[in-house]
HTML snippet that shows the backbone in 3Dmol.js (N, CA, C, O; Angstrom):
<script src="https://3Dmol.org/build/3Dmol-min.js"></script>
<div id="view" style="width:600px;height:400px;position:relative"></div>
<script>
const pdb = `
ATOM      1  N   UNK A   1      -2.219  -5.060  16.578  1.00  0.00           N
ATOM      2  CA  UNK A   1      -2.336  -3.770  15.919  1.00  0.00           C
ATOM      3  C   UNK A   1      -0.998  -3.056  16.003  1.00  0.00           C
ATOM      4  O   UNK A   1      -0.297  -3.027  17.014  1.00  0.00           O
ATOM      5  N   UNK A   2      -0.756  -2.566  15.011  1.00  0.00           N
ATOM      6  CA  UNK A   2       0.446  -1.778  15.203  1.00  0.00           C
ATOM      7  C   UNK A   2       0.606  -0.117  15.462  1.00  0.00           C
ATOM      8  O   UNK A   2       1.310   0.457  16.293  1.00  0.00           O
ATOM      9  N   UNK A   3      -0.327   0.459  14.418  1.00  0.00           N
ATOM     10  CA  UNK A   3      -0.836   2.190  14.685  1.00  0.00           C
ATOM     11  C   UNK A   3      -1.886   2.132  14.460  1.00  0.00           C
ATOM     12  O   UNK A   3      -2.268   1.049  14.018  1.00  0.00           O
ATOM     13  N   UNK A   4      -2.451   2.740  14.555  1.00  0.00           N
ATOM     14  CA  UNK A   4      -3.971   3.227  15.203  1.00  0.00           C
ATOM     15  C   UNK A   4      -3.717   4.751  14.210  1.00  0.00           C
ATOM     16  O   UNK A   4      -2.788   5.442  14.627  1.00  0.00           O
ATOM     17  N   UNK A   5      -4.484   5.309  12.926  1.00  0.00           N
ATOM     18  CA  UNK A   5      -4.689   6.620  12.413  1.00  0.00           C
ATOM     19  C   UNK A   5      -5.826   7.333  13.185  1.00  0.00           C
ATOM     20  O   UNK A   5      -6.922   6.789  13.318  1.00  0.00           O
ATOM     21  N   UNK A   6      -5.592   8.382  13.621  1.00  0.00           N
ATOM     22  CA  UNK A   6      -6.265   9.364  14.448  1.00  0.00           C
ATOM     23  C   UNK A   6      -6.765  10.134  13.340  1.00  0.00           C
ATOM     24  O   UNK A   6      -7.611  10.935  13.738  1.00  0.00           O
ATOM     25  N   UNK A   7      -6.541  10.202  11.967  1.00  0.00           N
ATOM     26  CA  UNK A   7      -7.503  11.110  11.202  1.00  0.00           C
ATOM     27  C   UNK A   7      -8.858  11.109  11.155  1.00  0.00           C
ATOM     28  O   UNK A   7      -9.474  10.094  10.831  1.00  0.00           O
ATOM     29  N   UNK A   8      -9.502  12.328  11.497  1.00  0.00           N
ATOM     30  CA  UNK A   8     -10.789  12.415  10.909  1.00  0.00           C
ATOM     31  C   UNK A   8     -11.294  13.650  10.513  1.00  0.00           C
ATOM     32  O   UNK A   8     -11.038  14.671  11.151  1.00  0.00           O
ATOM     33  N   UNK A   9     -12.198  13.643   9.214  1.00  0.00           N
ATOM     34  CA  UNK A   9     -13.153  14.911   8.749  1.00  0.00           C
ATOM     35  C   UNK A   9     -14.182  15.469  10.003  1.00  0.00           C
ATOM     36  O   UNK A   9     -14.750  14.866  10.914  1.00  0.00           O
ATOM     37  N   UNK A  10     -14.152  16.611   9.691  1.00  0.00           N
ATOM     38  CA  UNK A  10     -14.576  17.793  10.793  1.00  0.00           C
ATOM     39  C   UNK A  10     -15.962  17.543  10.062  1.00  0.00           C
ATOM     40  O   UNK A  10     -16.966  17.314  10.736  1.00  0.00           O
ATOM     41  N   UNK A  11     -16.016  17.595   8.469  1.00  0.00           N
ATOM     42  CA  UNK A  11     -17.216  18.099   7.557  1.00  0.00           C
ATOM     43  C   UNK A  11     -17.684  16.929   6.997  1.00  0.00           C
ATOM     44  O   UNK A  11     -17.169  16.206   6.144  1.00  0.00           O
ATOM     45  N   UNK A  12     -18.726  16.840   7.591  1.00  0.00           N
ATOM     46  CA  UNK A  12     -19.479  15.040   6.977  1.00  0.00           C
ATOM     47  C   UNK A  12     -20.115  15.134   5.866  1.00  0.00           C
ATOM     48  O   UNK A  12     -20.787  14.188   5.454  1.00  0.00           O
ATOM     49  N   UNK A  13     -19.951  16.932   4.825  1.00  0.00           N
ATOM     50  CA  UNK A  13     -20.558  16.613   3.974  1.00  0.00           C
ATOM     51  C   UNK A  13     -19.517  16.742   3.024  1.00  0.00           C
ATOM     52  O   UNK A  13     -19.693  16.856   1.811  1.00  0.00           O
ATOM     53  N   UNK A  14     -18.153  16.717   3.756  1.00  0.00           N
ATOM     54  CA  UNK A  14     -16.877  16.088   2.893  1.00  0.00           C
ATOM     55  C   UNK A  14     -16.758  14.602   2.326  1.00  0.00           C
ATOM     56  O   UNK A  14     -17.591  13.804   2.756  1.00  0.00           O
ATOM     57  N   UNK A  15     -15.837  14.154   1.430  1.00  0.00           N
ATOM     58  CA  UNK A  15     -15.789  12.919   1.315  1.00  0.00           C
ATOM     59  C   UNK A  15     -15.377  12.298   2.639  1.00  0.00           C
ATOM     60  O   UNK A  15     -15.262  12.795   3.760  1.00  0.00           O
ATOM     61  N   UNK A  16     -15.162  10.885   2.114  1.00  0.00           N
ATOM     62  CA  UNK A  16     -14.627   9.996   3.091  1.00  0.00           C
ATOM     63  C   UNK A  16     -12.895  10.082   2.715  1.00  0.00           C
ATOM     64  O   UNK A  16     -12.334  10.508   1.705  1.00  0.00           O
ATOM     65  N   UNK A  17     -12.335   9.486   3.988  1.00  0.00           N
ATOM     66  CA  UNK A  17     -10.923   9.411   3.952  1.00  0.00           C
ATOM     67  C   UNK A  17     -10.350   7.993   3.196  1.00  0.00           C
ATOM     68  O   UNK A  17     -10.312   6.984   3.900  1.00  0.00           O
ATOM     69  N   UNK A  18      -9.998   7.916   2.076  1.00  0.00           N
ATOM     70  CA  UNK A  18      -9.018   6.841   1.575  1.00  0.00           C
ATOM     71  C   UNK A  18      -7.713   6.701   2.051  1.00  0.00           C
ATOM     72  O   UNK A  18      -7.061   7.659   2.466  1.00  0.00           O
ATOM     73  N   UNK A  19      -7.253   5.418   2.006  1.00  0.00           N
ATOM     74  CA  UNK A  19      -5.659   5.258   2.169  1.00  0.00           C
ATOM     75  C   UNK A  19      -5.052   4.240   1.254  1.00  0.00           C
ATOM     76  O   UNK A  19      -5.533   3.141   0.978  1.00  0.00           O
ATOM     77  N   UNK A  20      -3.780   4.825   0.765  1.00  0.00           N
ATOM     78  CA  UNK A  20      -2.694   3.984   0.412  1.00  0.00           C
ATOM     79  C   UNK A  20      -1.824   3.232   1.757  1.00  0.00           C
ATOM     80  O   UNK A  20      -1.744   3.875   2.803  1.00  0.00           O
ATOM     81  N   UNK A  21      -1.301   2.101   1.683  1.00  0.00           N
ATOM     82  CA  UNK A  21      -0.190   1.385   2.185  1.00  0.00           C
ATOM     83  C   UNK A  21       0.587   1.226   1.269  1.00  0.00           C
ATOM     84  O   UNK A  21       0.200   1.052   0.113  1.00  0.00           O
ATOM     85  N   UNK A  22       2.079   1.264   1.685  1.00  0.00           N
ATOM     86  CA  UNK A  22       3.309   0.799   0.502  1.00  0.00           C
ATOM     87  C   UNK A  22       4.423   1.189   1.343  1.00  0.00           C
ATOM     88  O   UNK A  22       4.591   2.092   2.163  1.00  0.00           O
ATOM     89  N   UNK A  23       5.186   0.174   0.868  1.00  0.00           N
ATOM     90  CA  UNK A  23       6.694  -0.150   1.228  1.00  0.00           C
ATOM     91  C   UNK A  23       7.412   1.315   1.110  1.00  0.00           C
ATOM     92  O   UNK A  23       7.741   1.400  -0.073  1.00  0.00           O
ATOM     93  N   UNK A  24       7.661   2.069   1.543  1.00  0.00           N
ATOM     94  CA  UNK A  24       8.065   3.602   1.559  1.00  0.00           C
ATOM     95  C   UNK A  24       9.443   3.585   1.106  1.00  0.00           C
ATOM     96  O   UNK A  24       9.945   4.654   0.761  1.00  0.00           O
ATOM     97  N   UNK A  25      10.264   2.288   1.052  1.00  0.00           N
ATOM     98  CA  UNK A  25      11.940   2.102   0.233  1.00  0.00           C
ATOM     99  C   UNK A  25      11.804   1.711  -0.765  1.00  0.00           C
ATOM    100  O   UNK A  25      12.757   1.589  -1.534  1.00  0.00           O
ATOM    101  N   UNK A  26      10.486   1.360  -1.108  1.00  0.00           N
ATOM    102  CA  UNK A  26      10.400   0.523  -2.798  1.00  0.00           C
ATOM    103  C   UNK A  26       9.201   1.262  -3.597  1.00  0.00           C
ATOM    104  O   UNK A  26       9.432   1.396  -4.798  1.00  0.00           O
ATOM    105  N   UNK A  27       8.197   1.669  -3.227  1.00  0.00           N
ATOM    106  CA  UNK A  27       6.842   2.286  -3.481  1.00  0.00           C
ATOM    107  C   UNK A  27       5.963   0.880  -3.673  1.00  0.00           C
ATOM    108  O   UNK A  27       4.770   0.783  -3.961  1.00  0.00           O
ATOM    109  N   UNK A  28       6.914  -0.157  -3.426  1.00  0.00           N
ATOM    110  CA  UNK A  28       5.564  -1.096  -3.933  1.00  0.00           C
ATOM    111  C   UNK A  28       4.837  -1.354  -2.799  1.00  0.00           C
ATOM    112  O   UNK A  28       5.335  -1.200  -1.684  1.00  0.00           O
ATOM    113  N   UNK A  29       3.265  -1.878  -3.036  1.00  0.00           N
ATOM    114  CA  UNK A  29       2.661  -2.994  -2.103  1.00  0.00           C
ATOM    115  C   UNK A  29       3.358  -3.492  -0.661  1.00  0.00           C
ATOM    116  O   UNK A  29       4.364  -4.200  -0.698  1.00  0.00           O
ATOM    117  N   UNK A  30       2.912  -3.181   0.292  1.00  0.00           N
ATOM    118  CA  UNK A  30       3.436  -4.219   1.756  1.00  0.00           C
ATOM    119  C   UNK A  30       3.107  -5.664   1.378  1.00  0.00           C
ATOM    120  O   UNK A  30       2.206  -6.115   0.670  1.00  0.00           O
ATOM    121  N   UNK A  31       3.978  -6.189   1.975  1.00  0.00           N
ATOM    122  CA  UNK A  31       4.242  -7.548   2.060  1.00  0.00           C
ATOM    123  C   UNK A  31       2.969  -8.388   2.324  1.00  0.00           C
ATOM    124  O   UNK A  31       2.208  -7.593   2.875  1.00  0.00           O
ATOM    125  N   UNK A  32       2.374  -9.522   2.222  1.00  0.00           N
ATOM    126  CA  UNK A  32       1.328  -9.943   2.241  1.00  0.00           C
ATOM    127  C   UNK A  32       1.203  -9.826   3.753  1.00  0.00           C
ATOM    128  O   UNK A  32       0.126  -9.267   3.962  1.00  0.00           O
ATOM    129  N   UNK A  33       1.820 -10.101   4.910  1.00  0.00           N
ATOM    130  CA  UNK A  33       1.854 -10.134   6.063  1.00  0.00           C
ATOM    131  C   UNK A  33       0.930  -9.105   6.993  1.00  0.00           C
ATOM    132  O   UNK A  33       0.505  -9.254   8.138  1.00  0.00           O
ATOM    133  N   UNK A  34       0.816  -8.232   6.250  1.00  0.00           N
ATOM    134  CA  UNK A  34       0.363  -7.012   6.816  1.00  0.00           C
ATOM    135  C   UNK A  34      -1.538  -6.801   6.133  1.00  0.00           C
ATOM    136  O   UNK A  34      -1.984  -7.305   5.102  1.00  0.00           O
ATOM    137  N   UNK A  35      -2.208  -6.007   7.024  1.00  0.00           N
ATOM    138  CA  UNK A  35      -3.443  -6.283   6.895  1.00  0.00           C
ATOM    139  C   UNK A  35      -3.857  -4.219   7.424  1.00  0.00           C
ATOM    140  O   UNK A  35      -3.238  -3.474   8.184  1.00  0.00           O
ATOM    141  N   UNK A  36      -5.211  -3.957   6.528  1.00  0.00           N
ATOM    142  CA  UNK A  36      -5.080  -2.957   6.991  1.00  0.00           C
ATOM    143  C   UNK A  36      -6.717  -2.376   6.983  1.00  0.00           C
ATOM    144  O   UNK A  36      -7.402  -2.418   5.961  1.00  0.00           O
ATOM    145  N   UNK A  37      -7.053  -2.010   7.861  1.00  0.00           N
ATOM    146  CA  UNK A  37      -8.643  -2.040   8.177  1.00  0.00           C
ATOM    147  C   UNK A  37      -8.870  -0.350   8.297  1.00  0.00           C
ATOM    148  O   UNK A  37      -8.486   0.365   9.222  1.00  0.00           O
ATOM    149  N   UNK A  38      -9.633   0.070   7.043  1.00  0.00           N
ATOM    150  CA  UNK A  38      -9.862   1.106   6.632  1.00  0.00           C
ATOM    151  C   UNK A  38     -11.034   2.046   7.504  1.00  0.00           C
ATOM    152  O   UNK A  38     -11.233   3.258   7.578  1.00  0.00           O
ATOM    153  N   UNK A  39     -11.852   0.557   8.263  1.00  0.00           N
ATOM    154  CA  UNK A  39     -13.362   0.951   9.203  1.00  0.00           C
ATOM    155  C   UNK A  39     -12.638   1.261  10.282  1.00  0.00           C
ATOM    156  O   UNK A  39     -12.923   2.162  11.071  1.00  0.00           O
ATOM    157  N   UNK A  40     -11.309   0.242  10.378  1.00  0.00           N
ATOM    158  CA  UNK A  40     -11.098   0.832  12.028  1.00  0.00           C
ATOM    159  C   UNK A  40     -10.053   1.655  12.029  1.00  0.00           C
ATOM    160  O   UNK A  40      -9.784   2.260  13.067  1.00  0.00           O
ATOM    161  N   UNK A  41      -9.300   1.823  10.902  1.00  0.00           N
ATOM    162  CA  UNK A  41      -8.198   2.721  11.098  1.00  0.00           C
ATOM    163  C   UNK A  41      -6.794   2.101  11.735  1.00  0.00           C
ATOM    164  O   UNK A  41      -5.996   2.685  12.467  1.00  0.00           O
ATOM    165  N   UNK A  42      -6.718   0.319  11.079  1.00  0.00           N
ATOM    166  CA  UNK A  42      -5.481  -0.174  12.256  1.00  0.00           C
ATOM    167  C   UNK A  42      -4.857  -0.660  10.891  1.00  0.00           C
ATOM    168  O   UNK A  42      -5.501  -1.061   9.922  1.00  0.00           O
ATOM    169  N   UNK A  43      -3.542  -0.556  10.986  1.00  0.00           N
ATOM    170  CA  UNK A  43      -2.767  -1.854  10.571  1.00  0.00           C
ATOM    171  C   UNK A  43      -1.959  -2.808  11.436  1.00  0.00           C
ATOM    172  O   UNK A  43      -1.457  -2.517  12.522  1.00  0.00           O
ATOM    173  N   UNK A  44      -1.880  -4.315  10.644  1.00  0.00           N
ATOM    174  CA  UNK A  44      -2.005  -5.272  11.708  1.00  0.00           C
ATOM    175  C   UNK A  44      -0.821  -5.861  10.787  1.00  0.00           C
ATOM    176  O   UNK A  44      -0.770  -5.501   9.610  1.00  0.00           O
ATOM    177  N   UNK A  45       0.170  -6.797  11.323  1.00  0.00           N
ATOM    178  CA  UNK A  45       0.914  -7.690  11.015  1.00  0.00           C
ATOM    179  C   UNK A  45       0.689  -9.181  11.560  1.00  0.00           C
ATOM    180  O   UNK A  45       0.281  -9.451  12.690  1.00  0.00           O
ATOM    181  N   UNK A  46       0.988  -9.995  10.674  1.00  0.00           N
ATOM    182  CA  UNK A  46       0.858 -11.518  11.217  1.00  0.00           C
ATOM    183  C   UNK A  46       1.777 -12.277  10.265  1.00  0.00           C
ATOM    184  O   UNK A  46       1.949 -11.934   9.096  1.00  0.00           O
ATOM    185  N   UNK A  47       2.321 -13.266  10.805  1.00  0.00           N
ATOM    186  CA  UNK A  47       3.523 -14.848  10.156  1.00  0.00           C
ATOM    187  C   UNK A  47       3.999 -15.047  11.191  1.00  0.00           C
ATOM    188  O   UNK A  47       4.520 -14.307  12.026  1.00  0.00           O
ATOM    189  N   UNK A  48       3.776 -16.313  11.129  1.00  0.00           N
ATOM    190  CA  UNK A  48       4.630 -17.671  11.548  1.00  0.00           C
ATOM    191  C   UNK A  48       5.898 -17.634  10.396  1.00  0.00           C
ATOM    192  O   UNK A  48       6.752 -18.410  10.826  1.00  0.00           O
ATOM    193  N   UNK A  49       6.331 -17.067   9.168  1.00  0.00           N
ATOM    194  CA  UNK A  49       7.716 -17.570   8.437  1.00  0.00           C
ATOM    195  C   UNK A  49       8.697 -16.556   9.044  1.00  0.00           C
ATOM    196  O   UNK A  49       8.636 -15.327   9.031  1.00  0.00           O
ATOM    197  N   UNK A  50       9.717 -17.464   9.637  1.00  0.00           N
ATOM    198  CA  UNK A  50      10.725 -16.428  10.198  1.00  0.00           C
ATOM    199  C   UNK A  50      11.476 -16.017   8.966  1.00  0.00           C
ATOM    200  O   UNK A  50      12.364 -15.218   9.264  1.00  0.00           O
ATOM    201  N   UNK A  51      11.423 -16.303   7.619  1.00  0.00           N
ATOM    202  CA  UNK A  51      11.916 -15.182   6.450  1.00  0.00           C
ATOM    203  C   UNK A  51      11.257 -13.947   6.528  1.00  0.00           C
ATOM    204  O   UNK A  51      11.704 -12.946   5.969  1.00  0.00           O
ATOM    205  N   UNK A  52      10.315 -13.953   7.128  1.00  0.00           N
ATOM    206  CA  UNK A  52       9.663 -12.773   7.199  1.00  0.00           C
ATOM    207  C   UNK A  52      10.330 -11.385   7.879  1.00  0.00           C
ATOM    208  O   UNK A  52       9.990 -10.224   7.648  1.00  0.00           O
ATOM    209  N   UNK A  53      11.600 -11.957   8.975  1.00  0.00           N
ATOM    210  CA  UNK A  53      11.515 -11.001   9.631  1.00  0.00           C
ATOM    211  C   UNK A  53      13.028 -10.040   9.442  1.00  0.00           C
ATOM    212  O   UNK A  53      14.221 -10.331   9.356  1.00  0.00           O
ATOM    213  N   UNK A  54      12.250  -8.787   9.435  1.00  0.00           N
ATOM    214  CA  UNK A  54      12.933  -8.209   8.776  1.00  0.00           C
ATOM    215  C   UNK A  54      12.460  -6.520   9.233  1.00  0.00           C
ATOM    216  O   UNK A  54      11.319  -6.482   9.694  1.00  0.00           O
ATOM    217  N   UNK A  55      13.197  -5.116   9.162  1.00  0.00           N
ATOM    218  CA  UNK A  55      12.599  -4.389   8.945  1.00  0.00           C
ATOM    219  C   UNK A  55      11.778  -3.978   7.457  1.00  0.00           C
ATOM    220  O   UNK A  55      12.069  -4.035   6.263  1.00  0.00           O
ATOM    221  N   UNK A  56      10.371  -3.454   8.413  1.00  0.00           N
ATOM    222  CA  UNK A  56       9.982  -3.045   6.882  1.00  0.00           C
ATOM    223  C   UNK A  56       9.674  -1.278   7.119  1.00  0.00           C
ATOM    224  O   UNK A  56       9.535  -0.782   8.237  1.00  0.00           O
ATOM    225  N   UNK A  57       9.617  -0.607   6.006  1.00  0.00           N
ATOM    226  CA  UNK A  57       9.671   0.872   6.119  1.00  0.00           C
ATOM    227  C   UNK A  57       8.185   1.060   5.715  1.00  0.00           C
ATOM    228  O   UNK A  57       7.737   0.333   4.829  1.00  0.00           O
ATOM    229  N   UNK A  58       7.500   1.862   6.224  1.00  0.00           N
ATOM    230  CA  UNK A  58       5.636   1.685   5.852  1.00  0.00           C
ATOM    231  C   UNK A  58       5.557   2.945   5.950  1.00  0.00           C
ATOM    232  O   UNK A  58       6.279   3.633   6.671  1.00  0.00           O
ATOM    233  N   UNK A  59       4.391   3.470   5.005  1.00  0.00           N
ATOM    234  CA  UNK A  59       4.240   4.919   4.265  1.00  0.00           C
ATOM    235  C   UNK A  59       2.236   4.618   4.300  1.00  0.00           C
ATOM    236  O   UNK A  59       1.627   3.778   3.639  1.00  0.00           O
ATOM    237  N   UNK A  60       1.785   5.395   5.066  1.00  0.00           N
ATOM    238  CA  UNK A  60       0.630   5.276   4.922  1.00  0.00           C
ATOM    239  C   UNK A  60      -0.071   6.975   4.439  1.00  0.00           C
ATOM    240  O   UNK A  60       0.265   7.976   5.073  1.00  0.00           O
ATOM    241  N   UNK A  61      -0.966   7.044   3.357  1.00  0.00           N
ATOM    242  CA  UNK A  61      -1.244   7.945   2.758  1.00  0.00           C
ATOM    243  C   UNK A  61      -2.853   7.830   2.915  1.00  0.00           C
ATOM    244  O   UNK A  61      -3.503   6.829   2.613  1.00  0.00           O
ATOM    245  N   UNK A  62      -3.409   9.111   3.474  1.00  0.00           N
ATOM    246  CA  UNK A  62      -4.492   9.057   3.383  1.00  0.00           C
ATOM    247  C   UNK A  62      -5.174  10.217   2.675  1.00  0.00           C
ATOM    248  O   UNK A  62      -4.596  11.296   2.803  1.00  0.00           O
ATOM    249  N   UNK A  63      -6.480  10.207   1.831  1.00  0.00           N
ATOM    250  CA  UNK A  63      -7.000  10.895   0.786  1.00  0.00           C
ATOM    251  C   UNK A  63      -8.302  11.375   1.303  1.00  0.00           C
ATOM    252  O   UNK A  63      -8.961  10.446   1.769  1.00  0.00           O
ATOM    253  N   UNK A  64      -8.998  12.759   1.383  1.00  0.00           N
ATOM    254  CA  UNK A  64      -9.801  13.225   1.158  1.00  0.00           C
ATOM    255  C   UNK A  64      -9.848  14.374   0.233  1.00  0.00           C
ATOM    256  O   UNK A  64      -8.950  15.180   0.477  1.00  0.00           O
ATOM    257  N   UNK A  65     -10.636  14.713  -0.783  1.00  0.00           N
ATOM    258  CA  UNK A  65     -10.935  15.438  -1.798  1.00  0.00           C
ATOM    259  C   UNK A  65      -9.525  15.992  -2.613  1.00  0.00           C
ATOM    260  O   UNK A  65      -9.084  15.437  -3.620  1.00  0.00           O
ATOM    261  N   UNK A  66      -8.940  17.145  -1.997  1.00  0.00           N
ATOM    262  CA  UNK A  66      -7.554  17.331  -2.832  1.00  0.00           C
ATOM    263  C   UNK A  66      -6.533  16.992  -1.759  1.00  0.00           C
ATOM    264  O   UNK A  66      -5.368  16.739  -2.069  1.00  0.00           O
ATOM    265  N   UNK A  67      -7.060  16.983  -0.192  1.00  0.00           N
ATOM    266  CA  UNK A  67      -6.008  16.877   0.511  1.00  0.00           C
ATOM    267  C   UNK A  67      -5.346  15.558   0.794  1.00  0.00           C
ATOM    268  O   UNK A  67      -6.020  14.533   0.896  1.00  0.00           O
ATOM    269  N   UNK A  68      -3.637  15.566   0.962  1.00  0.00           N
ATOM    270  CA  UNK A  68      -3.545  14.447   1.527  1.00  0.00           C
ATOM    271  C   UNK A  68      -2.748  14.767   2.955  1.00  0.00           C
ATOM    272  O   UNK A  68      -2.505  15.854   3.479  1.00  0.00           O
ATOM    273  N   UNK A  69      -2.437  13.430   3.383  1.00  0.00           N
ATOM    274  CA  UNK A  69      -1.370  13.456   4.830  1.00  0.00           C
ATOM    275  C   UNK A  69      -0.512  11.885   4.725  1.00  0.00           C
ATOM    276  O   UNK A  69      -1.060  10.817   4.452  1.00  0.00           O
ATOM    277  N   UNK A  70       0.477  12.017   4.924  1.00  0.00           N
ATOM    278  CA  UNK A  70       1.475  11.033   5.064  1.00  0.00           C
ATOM    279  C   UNK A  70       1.671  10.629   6.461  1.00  0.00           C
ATOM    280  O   UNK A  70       1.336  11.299   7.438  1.00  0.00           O
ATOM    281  N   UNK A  71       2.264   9.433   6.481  1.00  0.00           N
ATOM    282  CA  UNK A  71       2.441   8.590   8.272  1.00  0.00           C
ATOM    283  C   UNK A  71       3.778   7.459   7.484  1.00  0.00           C
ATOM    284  O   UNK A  71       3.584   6.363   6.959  1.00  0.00           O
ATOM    285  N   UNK A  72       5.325   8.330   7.675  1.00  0.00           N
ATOM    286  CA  UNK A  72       6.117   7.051   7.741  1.00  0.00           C
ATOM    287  C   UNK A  72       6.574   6.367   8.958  1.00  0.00           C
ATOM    288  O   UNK A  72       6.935   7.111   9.869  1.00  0.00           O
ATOM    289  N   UNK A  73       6.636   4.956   9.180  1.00  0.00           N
ATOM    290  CA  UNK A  73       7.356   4.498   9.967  1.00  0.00           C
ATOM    291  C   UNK A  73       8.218   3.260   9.741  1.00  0.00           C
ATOM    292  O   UNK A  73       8.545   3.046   8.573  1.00  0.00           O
ATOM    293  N   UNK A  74       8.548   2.588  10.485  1.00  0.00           N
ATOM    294  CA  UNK A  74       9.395   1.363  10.800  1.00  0.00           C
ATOM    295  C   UNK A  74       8.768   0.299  11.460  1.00  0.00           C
ATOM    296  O   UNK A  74       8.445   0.488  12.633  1.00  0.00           O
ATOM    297  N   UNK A  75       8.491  -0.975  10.847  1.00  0.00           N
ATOM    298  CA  UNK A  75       8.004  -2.108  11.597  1.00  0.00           C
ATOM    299  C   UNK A  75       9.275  -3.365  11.400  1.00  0.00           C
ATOM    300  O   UNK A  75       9.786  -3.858  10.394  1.00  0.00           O
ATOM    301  N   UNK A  76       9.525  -3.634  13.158  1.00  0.00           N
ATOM    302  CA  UNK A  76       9.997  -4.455  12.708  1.00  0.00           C
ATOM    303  C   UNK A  76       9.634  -5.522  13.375  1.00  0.00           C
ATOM    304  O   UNK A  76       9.246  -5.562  14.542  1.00  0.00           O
ATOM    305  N   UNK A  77       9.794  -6.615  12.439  1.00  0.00           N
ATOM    306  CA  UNK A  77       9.264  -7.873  12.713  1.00  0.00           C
ATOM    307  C   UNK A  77      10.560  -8.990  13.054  1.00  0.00           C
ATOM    308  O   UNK A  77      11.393  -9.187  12.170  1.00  0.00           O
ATOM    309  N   UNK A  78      10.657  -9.597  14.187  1.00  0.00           N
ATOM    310  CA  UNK A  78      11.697 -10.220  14.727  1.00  0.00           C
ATOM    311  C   UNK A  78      11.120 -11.672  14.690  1.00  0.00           C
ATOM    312  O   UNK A  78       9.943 -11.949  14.919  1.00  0.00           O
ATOM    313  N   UNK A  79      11.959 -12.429  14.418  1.00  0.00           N
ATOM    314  CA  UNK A  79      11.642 -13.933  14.527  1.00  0.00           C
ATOM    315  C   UNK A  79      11.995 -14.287  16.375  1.00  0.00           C
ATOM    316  O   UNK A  79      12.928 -14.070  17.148  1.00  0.00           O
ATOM    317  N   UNK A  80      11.076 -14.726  16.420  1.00  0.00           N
ATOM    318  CA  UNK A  80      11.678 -15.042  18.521  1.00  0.00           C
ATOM    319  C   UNK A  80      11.553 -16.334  18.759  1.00  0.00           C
ATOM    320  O   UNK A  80      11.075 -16.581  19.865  1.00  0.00           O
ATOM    321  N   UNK A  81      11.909 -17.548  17.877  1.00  0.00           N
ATOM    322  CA  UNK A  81      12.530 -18.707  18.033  1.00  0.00           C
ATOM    323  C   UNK A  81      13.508 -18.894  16.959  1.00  0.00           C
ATOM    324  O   UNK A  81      13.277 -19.769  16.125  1.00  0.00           O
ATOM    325  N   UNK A  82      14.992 -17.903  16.835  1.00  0.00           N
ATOM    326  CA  UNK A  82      15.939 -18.722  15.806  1.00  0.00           C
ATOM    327  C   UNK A  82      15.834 -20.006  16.037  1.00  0.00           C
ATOM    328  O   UNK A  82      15.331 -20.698  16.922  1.00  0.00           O
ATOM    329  N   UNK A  83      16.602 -20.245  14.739  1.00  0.00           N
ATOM    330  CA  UNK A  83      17.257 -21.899  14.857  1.00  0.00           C
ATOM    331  C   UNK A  83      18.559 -21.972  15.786  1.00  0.00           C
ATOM    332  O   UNK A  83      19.124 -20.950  16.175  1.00  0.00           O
ATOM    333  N   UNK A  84      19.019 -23.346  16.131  1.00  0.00           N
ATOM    334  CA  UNK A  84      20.268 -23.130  16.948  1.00  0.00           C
ATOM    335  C   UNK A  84      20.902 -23.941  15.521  1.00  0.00           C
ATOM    336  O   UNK A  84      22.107 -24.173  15.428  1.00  0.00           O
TER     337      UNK A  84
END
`;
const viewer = $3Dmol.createViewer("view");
viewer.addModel(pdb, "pdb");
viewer.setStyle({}, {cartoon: {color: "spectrum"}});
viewer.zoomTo();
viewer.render();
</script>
């Protein structure tokens, strides 16, 4: 797991909370690598391809009725067997 979102509605006869994920330097889509569980509130990273590793910049947006809230950060993913 990487963050853990602490948001929650006070008013249960509010909607529910939606979220966007996206590359916060590009606006596109995160990388397939990344996984993001809306019940539990985690995003998760996983690869074995050391092309993978790299920083990535992550923008998580979450939606209830008109409001929103933003969460940027930095994941970085290190390969920990280079080649020699």
């Amino acid at each position: 797991m990487i963050t853990e979102l602490n948001w929650e509605k006070s008013d249960l006869n509010c909607p529910d909370i939606t979220y966007k994920i996206i590359d916060s330097s590009t606006g596109a889509a995160l990388d397939g690598i990344f996984s993001f569980s809306s019940s539990l509130r985690e995003l998760s990273v996983k690869t074995s391809d050391p092309s993978k590793a790299k920083t990535y910049r992550v923008r998580i947006t979450g939606y209830m009725g008109g409001f929103t809230q933003d969460v940027d950060f930095n994941v970085i993913v290190t390969d920990v067997c280079p080649q020699a």
